[in-house]
C-alpha positions in Angstrom: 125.7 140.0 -75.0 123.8 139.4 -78.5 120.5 137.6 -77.9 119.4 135.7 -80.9 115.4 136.0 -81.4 113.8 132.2 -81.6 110.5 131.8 -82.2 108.4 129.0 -80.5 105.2 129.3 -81.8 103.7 131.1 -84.3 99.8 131.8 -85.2 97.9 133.9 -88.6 94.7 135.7 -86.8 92.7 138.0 -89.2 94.3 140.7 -88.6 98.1 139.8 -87.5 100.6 137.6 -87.5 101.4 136.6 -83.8 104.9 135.1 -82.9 105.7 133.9 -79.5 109.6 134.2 -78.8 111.7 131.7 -76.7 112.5 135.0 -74.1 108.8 136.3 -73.4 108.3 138.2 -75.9 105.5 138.3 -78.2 105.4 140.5 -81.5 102.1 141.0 -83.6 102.4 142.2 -87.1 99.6 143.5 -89.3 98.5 140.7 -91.5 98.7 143.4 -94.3 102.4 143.2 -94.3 102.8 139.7 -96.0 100.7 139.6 -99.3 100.8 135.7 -99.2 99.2 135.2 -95.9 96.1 137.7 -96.7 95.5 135.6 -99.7 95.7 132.2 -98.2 93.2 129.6 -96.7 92.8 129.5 -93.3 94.2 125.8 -93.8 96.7 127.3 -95.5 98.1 129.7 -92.5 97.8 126.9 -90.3 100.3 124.8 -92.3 103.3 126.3 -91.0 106.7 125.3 -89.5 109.5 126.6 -87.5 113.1 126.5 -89.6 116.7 126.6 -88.2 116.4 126.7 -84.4 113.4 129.3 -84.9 114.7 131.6 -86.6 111.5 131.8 -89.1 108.3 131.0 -90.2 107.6 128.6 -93.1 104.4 128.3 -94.8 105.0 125.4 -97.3 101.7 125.7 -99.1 102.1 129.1 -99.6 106.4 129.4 -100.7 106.7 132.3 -97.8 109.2 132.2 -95.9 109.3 135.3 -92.9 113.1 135.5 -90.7 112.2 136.6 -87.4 114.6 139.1 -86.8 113.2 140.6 -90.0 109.8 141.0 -87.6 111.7 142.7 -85.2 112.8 145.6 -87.1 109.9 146.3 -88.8 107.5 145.6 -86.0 
C-alpha cells in the first residue's frame, strides 16, 4: 500500500523548516536548504499555504513553492 505524504501544518523557525504530516510524522529541514526562506521576513514565512490536498508548501510573497515528498527524500 502507497501512502501519499500530506502535510497539515507547516512552520519557518530560524533554523528549519518544520512540517507536520497528516500520519504523525514530523520532518525538520535545515532552513539553509531553501535560499528564499533565509532571505525572507519573518512576515513573510508566516504567509504560507497548503496546495492540492497537502501536498506542498506555498509561500506567495516569496514565489517558493516546496512538494512534500520532495522533503522526504532529501530530509
Amino acid at each position: 500500500m502507497k501512502i501519499d505524504p500530506v502535510a497539515i501544518d507547516a512552520a519557518v523557525t530560524r533554523d528549519a523548516l518544520l512540517v507536520s504530516l497528516a500520519d504523525g510524522r514530523e520532518l525538520a529541514t535545515p532552513i539553509d536548504w531553501f535560499p528564499r526562506l533565509v532571505g525572507a521576513t519573518r512576515a513573510e514565512r508566516e504567509n504560507w499555504r497548503l496546495t492540492g490536498r497537502g501536498e506542498a508548501i506555498h509561500w506567495p510573497d516569496l514565489g517558493e513553492d516546496i512538494e512534500i515528498a520532495s522533503l522526504l527524500r532529501i530530509s
